[in-house]
Structures are given as structure tokens and as C-alpha cells.
N, C-alpha and C positions, 0 to 999 in steps of 0.2 A: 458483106464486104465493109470493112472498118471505113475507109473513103468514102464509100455513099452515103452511111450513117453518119458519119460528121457534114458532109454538104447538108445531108435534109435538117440537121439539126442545128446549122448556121442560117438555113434557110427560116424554118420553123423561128428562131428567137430573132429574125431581124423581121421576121413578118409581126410576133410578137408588139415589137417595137413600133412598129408601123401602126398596128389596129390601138394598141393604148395607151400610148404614148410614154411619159417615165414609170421605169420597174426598175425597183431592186434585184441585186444579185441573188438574193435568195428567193426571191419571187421568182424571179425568172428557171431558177435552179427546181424549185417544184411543178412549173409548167411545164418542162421538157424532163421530168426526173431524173436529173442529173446532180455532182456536187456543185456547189456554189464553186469551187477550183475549177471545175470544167468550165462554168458561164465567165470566170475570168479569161481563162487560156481561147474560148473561143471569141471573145470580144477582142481580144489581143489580133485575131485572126483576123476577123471583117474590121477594122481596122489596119490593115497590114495590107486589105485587098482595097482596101480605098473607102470603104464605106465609112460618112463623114456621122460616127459617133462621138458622143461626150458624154463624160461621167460627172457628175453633180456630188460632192459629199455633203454627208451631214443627214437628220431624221429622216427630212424628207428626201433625199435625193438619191441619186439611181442610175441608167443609164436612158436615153434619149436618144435621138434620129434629130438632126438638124431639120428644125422647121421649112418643111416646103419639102423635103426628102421625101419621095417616094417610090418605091421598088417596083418594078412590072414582076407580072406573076411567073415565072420561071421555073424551072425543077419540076412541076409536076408530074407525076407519076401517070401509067395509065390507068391503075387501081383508080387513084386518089380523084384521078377526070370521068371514072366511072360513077364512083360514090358521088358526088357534086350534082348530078345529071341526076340519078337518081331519088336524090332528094325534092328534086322538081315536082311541084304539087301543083299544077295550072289549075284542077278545080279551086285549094283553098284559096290561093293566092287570089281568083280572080275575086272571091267572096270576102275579102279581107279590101277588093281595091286595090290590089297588088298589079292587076296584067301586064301594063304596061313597065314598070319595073322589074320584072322579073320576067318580061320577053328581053328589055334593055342588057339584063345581068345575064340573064346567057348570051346573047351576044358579046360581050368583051368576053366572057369566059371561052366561047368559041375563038374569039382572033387570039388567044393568046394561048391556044393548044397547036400541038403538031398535028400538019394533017391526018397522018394516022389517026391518034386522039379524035380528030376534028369526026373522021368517019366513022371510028366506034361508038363515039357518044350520039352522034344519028343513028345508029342502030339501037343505043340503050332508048331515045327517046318513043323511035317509031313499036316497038315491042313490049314494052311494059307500060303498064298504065294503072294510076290508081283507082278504086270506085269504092271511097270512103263507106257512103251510108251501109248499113245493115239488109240482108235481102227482105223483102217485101215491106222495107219503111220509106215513109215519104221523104224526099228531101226538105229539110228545113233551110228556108230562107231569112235569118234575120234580120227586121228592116234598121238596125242598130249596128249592126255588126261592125259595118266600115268606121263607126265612128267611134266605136269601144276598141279596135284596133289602133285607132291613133291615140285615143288616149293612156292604152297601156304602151306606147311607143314614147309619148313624152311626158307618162311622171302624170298625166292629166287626171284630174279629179271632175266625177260627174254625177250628177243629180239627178235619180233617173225615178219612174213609178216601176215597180216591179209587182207579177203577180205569182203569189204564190199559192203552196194546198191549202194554209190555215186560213180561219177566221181572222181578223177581216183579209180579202182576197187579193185586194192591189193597195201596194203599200209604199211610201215616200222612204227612199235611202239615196243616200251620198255615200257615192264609194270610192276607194279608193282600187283601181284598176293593176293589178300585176301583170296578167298574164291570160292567154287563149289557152284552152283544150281542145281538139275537134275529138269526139268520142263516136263512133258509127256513126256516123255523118250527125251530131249532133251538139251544137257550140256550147262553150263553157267559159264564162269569164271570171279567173277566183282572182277574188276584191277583197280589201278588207272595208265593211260599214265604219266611215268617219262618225264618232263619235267627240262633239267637241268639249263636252262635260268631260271626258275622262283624261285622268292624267299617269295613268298607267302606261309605260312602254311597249309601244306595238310586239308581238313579237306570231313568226312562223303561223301557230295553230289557228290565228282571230284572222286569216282569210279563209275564205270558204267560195265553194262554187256556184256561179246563179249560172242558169239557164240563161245564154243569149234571147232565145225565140219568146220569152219571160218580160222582157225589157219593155216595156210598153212606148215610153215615154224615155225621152235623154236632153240633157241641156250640158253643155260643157260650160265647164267654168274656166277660168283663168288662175286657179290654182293649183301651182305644181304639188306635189306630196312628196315627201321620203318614203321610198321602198323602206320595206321593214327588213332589217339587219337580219341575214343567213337567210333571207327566202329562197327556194330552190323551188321553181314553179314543177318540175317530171318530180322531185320528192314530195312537193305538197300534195301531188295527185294523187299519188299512190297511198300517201297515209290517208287519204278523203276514201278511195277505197276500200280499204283496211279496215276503213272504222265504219263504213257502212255497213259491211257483210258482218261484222261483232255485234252494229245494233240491229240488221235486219233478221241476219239467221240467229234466230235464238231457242229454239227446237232442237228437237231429231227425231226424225222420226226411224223406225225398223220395218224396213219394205222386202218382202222375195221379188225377184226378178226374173221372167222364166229367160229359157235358152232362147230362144226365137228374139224376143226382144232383146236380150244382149248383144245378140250377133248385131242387131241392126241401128243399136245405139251409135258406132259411128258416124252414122247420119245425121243424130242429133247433136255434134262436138259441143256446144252450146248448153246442154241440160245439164241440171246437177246430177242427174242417174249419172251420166256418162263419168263426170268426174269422180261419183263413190266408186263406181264399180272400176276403174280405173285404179284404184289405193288400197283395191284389196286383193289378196294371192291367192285365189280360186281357181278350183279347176274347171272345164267346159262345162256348162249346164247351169240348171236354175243357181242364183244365189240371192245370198242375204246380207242387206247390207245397211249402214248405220245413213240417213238420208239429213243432213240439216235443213230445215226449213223456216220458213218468217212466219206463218201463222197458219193455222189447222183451215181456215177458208181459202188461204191461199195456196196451201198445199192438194187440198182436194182438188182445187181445178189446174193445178198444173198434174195431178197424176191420174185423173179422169178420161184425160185424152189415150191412155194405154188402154183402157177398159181390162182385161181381164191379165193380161200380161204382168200386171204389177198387181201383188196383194200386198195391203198395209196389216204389219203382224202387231202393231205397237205406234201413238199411244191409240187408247179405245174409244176417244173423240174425234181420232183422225177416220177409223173404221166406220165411225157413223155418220161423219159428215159426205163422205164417200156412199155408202149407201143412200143418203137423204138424195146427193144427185142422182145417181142411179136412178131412183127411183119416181123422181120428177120427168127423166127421158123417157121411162119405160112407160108412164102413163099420158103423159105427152102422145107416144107416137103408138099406146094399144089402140085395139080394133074394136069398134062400135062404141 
């Protein structure tokens, strides 16, 4: 209905306004994607309905909300009071130090729903629930966590001992702090290492991931840092991913897979069996298929656990390191 969508999208660019104070017409026009002529026509509007805006010319300037202006949250949807609830994390949030802020935030978010609203999102809250870690992994607690949240919260640069696989094991870095990941229940904080020799421009790829649980040691400093220009903390993830599986899997190996074991690969959603056999267009019964792996010792022991279910047909190192285990069980557990 053309009405609703013009209220949500008055609503939407005067909340705009609200959260970050002056924006351009074209700014504004790509957040709600619309033309820059529409963010005129509807500024004309909320203005016309009383809403005490000003326009600013010139490079810098744009449209504004008179200081101290502040909107109550209004027009929401029930979709939109569902998704909000839902994003409700009480484990992370408490391991961030968050609880009491984010019991405080849903309560305003509550008194400013309709009752309706108010009784759906108790029903979103009491019925779904997250349980981040991975099955049968420990929860990681790190005793850093809360403080590396604050410091990617304000810009903070911190001094920390980190230990890593290499030689030497615990190592002095200064980082600069972007952003959390929780990954199956498992923290990630991608930094970029302050180097103060270099006079190269930060840029996206020089943050990288350290393990929270890693952190040994932390000292905050009192130096703010500039974010590094186009960081996208969900886009850095994914190429950290990306580029892992390029340098880990660097193999292949050529495995059959009998019937029985395929049927019951959905069990294992999680294996890479599950993903080949998954990309290829076989019919029921044994198949053959092209396996990526990271190294021929690591591959024997994730394909050991099949025992007879999986034949490696290809390469002839993987065949014998597979036998070598075999072979270690089988005299392990003969008789006399």
C-alpha cells in the first residue's frame, strides 16, 4: 500500500537522522534507496507535519534534527518487534558485560510496543533460544573478553601478550581492536598489529583474527586509533575464511563411498564427505568423488573413522597412510 510505504520510509530517514546526526540528500537517498527527489519531497513532508528540521548548504552540510530532538519509537511493525527480540543474544551479551544493558534495552523496547507486540515478543523470547558453542565443545570463557569489547567499542588500542602455534609461543602485540566474532561458541577479535615504524596506509586485509581465549595478558591504553577506511567487520570474516580453506585444502584426494555410508552422511552435515557428495549428480549407491583435503596425515585420520565404508582410490600416499593406521589398530587390539 503506497501510504504505509511512504510513513515507514518518513519514519526510517527521520530515525536516520536521529542515530547520525547530519546526512546528505544523497546519503540519505542511498540508505532508504530511493531518488535524492524523493528525500527532498519527503523532507518537505516531516516538515509540513512539524518535525523541527534544517537544511545546512554547502560541502559539508545536509539535513539535521534540531539538537535535543528526539523521536519515540513508533510505526513498528510486528515483523520488525519480532526480528529485534530475536536478535536477543543473553548468552553473548552477558560475556561481553552486556546484561544489564541489554535487560535495560529490552525494556524501553517493550514499553514502546503494543500490547499485542508486547505478548508476541514473550512468546518469541520464552521459545527460541540460542546455544551458540558447537556439540560436544567446551564453552570458552575469556578472561579478556569484557575488556576487548570495550576497547573495540571506543576506538581503544591495547597491549596485550598473545599465544600463538609458532615459535616463540607468547608474543607482545599492540592492536588495534575492530571488531568481535563469536564462531561456535568460540571468540574472535580481528585487530589490526600497530606497527609504529610503518608508514603505509592501513588498509581492510592487515586485520586479521586472534583468538580471544589466546589473550593472555591486556593493558588498555589511552590511545584512540582510526578505524581503517572500508573495514567491514561480516566482509573481513568471510574473506578470513576464504582464504583459509585456499591455504588449508590444498589436495584432493579420489575416495568411493559405499551406499550405507552415504545414506547416513546426513548425520554428519559438518564433514567434507557430506559436502562432495552433495555437488555431485549420482544415482543411489556407491560413489566416487573428488575429496579436498589439507594434508595426507590429516586426511587419514578424519577418513579412518569410516573404516571400510570409504576406499581412497587416489593419491597412493593417502592409501598407505591409511593402511599404516589400520594397521597400528589391528596389532594394538590382535590376540596373544
Amino acid at each position: 500500500m503506497p501510504g504505509d510505504v511512504k510513513a515507514a520510509r518518513l519514519l526510517s530517514l527521520l530515525l536516520l537522522l536521529q542515530a547520525r546526526g547530519r546526512m546528505s540528500a544523497p546519503a540519505l537517498a542511498r540508505e532508504l534507496e530511493v531518488s535524492v527527489r524523493t528525500v527532498y519531497r519527503d523532507v518537505d513532508a516531516l516538515v509540513a507535519a512539524g518535525i523541527p528540521l534544517w537544511s545546512e548548504a554547502g560541502r559539508a552540510g545536509g539535513y539535521r534534527l534540531v539538537d535535543g530532538y528526539r523521536t519515540r519509537l513508533t510505526g513498528m511493525t510486528a515483523a520488525e518487534a519480532d526480528a529485534l527480540f530475536l536478535v536477543g543474544l543473553p548468552g553473548p551479551a552477558a560475556a561481553l558485560g552486556l546484561t544489564a544493558e541489554a535487560v535495560a534495552a529490552e525494556r524501553k523496547l517493550l514499553a514502546a510496543l503494543t500490547p499485542d507486540q508486547q505478548e508476541r515478543a514473550g512468546r518469541l523470547r520464552d521459545r527460541f533460544h540460542l546455544d551458540a558453542p558447537a556439540w560436544y565443545a567446551d564453552v570458552e570463557d575469556p578472561p579478556h573478553l569484557a575488556a576487548l569489547a570495550e576497547a573495540v567499542l571506543h576506538d581503544r588500542r591495547v597491549a596485550v601478550t598473545y599465544r600463538r602455534w609458532e615459535e616463540p609461543r607468547d608474543v607482545a602485540r599492540t592492536l588495534d581492536p575492530h571488531g568481535l566474532v563469536l564462531k561456535a561458541g568460540v571468540w574472535y577479535v580481528v585487530a589490526r598489529a600497530h606497527d609504529p615504524r610503518s608508514r603505509r596506509r592501513p588498509r581492510p586485509e592487515d586485520l586479521r583474527p586472534y583468538r580471544a581465549s589466546n589473550v593472555l595478558t591486556l593493558e588498555p591504553t589511552d590511545v584512540t586509533f582510526t578505524r581503517v577506511a572500508g573495514f567491514s567487520l561480516a566482509a573481513r570474516w568471510q574473506q578470513h575464511l576464504a582464504d583459509l580453506d585456499a591455504r588449508r585444502l590444498v589436495g584432493t584426494a579420489t575416495v568411493r563411498v559405499s551406499a550405507g555410508l552415504r545414506d547416513r552422511l546426513p548425520d554428519h552435515p559438518s564433514h567434507p564427505l557430506t559436502a562432495a557428495i552433495r555437488a555431485v549428480d549420482a544415482p543411489p549407491g556407491d560413489v566416487v568423488v573428488d575429496l579436498p583435503v589439507e594434508s595426507i596425515g590429516r586426511a587419514a585420520a578424519d577418513l579412518v573413522v569410516f573404516g571400510g565404508a570409504v576406499e581412497v582410490l587416489a593419491p597412493a600416499e593417502l592409501r598407505a597412510a591409511l593402511a599404516a593406521l589400520a594397521g597400528e589398530v589391528a596389532a594394538l587390539y590382535a590376540e596373544g
